[in-house]
MMTF fields as JSON, N, C-alpha, C and O atoms, coordinates in Angstrom:
{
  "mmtfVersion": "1.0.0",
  "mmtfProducer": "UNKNOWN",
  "numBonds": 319,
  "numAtoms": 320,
  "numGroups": 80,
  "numChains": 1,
  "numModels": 1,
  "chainsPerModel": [1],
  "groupsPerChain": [80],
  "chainIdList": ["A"],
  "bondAtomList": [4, 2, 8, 6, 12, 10, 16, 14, 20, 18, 24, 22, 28, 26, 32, 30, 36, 34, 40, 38, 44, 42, 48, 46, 52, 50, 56, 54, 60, 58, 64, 62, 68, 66, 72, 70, 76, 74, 80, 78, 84, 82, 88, 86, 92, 90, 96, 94, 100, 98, 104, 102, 108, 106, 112, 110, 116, 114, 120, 118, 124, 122, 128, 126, 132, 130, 136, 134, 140, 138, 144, 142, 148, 146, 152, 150, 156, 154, 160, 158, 164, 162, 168, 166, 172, 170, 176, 174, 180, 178, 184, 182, 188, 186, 192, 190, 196, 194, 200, 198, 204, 202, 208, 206, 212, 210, 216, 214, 220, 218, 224, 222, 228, 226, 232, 230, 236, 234, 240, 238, 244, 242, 248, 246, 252, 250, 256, 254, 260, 258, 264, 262, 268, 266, 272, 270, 276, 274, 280, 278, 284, 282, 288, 286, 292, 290, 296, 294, 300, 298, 304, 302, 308, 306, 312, 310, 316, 314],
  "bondOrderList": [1, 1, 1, 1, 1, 1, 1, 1, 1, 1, 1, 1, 1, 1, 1, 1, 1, 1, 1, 1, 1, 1, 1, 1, 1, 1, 1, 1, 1, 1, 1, 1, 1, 1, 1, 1, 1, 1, 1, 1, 1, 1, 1, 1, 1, 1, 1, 1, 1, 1, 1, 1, 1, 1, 1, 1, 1, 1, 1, 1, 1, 1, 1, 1, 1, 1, 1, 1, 1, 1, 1, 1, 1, 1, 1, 1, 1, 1, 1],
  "groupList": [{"groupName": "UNK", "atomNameList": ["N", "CA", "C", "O"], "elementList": ["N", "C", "C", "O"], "formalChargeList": [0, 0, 0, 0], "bondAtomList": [1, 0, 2, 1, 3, 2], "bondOrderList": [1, 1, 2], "singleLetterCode": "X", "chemCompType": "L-PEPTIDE LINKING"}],
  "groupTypeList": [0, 0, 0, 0, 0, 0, 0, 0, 0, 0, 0, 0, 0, 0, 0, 0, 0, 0, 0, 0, 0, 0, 0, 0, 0, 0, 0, 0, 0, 0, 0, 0, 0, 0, 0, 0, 0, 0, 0, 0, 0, 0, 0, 0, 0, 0, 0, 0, 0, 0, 0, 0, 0, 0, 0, 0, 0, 0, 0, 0, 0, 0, 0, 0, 0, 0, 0, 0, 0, 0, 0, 0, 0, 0, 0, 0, 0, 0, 0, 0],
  "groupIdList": [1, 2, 3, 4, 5, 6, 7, 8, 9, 10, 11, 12, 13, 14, 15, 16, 17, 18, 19, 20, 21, 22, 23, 24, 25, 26, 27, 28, 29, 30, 31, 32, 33, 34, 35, 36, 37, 38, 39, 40, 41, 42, 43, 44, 45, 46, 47, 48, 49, 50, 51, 52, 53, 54, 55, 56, 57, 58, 59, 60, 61, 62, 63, 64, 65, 66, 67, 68, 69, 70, 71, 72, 73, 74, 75, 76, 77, 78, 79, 80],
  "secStructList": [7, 4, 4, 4, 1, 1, 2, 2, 2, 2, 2, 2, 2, 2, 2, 2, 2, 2, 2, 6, 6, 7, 6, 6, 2, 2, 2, 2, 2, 2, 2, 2, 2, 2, 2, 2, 2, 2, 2, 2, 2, 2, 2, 2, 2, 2, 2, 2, 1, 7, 7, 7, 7, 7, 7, 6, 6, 6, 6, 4, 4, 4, 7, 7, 7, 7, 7, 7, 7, 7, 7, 7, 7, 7, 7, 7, 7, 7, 7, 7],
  "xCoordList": [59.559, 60.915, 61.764, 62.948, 61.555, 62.032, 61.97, 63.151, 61.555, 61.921, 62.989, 63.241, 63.79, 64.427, 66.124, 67.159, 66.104, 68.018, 67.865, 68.503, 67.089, 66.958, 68.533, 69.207, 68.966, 70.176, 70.233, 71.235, 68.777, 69.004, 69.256, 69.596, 68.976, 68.588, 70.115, 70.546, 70.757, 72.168, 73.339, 74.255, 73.345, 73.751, 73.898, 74.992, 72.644, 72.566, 72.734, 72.807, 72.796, 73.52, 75.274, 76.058, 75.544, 76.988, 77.226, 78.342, 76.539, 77.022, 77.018, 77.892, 75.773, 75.87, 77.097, 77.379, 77.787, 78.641, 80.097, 80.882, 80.434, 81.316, 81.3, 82.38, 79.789, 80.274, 80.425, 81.055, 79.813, 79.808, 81.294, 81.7, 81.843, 83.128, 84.702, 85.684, 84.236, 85.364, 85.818, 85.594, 86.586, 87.349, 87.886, 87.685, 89.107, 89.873, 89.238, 89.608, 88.606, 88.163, 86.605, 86.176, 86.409, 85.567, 85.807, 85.115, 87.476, 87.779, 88.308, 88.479, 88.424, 88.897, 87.648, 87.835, 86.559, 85.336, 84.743, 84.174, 84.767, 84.238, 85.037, 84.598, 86.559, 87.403, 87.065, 86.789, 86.889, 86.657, 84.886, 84.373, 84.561, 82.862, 82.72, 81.699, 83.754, 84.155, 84.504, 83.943, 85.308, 86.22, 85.003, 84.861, 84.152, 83.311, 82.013, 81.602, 81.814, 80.822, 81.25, 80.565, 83.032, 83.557, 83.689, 83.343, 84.175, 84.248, 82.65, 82.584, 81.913, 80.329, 79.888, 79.032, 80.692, 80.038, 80.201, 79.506, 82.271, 82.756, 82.206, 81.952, 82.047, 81.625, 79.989, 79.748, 79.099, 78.389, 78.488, 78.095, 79.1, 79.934, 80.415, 80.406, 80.966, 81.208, 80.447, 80.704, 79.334, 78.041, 77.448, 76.852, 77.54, 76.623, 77.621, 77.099, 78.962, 79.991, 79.991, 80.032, 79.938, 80.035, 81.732, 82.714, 81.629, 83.07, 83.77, 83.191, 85.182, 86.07, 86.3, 86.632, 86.153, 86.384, 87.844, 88.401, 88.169, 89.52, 90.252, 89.697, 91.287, 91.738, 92.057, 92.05, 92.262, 92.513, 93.901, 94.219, 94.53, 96.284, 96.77, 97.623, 95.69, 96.074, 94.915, 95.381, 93.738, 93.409, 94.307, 94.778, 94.688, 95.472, 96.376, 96.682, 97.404, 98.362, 98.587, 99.527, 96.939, 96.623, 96.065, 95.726, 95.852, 94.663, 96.183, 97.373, 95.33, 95.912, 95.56, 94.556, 96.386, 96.329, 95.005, 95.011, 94.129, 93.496, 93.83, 94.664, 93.726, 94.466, 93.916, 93.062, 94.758, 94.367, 93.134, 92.773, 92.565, 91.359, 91.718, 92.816, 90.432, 90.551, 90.25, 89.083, 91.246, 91.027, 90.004, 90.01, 88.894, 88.071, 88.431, 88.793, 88.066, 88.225, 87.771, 86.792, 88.37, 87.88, 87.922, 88.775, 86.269, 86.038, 86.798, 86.647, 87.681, 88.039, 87.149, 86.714, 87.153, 86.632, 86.902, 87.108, 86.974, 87.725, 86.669, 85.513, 87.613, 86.831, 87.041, 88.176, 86.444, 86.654, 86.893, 87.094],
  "yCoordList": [-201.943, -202.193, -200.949, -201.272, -199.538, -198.21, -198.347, -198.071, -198.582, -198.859, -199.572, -199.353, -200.622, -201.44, -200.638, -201.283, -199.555, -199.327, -198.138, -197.234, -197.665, -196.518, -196.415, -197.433, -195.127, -194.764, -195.968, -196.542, -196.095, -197.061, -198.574, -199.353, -198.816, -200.031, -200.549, -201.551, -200.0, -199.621, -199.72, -200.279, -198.711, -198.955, -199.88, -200.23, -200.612, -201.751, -202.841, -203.913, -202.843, -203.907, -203.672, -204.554, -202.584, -202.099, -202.651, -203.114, -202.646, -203.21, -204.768, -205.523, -205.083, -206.718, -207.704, -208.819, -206.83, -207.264, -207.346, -208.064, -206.06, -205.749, -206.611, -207.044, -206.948, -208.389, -209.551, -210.277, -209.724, -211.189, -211.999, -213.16, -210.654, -210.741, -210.669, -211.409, -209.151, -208.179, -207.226, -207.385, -206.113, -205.164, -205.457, -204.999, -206.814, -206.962, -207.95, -207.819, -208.573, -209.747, -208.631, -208.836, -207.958, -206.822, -206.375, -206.421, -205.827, -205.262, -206.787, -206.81, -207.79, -208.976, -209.594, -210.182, -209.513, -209.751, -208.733, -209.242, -207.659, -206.898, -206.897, -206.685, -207.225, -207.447, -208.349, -208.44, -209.516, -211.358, -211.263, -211.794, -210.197, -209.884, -209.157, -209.313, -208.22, -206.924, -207.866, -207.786, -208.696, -209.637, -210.61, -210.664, -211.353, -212.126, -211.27, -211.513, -210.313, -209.396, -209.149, -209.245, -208.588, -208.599, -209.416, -209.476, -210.601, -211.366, -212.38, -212.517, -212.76, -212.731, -211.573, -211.875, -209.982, -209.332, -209.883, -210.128, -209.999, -210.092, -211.599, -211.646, -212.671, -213.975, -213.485, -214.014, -212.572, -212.126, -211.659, -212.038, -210.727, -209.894, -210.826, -210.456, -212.269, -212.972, -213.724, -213.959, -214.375, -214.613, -214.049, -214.616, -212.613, -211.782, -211.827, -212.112, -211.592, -211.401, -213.23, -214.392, -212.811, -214.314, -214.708, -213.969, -215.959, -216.084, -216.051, -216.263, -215.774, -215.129, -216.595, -217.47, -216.862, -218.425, -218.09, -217.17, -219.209, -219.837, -220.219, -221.14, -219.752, -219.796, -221.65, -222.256, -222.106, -223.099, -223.718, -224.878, -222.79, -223.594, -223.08, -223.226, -222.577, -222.198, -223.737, -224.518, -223.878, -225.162, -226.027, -226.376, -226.504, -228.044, -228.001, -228.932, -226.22, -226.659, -226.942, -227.473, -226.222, -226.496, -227.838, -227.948, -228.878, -230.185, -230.869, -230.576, -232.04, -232.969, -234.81, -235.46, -234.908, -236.581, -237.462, -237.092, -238.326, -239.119, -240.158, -240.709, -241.014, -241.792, -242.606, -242.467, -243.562, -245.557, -245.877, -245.391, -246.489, -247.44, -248.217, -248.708, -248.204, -249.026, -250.571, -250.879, -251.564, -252.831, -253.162, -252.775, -254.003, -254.329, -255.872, -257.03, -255.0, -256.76, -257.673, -257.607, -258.873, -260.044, -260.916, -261.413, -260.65, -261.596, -263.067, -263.769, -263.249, -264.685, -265.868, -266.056, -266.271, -267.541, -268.545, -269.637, -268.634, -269.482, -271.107, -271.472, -271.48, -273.267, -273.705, -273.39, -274.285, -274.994, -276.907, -277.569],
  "zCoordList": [172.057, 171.625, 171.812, 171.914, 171.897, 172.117, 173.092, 173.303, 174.14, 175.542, 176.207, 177.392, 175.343, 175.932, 175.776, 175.946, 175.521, 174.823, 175.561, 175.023, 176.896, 177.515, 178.369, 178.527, 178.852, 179.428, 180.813, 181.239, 181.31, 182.829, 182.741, 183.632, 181.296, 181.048, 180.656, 181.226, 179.881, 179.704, 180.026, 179.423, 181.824, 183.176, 183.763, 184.206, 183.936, 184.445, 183.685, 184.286, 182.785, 181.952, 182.142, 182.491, 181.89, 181.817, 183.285, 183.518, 184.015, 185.835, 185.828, 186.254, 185.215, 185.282, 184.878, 185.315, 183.801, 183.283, 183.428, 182.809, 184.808, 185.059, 186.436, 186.84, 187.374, 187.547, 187.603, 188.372, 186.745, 185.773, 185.514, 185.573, 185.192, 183.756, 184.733, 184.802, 185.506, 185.799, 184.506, 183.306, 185.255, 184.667, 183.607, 182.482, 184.215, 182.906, 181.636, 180.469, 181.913, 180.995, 179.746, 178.611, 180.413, 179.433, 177.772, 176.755, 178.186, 176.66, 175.494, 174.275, 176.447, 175.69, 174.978, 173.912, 175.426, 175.466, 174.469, 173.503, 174.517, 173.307, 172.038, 170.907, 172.462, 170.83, 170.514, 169.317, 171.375, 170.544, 169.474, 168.489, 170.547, 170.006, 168.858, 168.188, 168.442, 167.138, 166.127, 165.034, 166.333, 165.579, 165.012, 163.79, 165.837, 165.293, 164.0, 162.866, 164.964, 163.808, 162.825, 161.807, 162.792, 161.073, 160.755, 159.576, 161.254, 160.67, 159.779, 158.557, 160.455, 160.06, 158.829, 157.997, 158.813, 157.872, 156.461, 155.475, 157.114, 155.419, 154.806, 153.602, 155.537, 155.197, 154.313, 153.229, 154.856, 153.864, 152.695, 151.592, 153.094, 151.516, 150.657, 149.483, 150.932, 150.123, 149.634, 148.453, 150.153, 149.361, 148.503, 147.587, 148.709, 147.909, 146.689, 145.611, 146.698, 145.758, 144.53, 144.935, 143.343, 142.726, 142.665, 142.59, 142.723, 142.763, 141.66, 140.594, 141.69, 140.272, 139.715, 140.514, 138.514, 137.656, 138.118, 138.718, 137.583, 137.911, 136.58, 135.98, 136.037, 134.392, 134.606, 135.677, 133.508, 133.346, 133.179, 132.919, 133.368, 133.626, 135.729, 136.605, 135.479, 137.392, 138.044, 138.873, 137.598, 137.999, 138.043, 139.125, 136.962, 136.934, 137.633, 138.378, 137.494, 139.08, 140.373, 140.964, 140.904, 142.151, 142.382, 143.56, 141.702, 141.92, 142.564, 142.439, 143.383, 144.097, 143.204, 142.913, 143.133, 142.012, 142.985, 144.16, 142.722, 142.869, 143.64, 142.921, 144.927, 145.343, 144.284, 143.409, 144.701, 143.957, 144.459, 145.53, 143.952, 143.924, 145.441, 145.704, 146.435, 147.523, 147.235, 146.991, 147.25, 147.334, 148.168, 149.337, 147.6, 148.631, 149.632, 149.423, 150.775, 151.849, 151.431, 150.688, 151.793, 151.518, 153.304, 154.039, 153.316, 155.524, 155.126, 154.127, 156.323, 156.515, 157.319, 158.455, 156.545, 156.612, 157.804, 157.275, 158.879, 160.06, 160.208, 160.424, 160.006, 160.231, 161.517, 161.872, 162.348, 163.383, 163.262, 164.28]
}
């Protein structure tokens, strides 16, 4: 496994990619890639974190009312 992150190994990855990708599509490619890793960290950090209760007059203002009760179908009946 110390073998695999050597300076040649590196290179040639750093080449494969440049043409795989190109020049310009590289740094777009490592921000979309930065962005996903923070983003993935903090989604941890929030697991580990318990979540803050919620007071009880800030609940009731945020809730959304209940729709109505769904009428159930009634199949028609077709006579010939």
């Amino acid at each position: 496994m110390g073998d695999l992150l050597q300076p040649t190994h590196l290179l040639i990855l750093v080449i494969v990619l440049l043409v795989l990708f190109g020049g310009k599509k590289l740094p777009e490619l490592g921000k979309g890639l930065g962005e996903g890793l923070r983003g993935f960290k903090e989604g941890l950090k929030g697991v580990d974190e318990p979540a803050a209760p919620v007071p009880p007059a800030a609940a009731q203002q945020n809730t959304v009312p209940a729709p109505p009760p769904a009428t159930p179908v009634q199949p028609q009946i077709t006579r010939r």
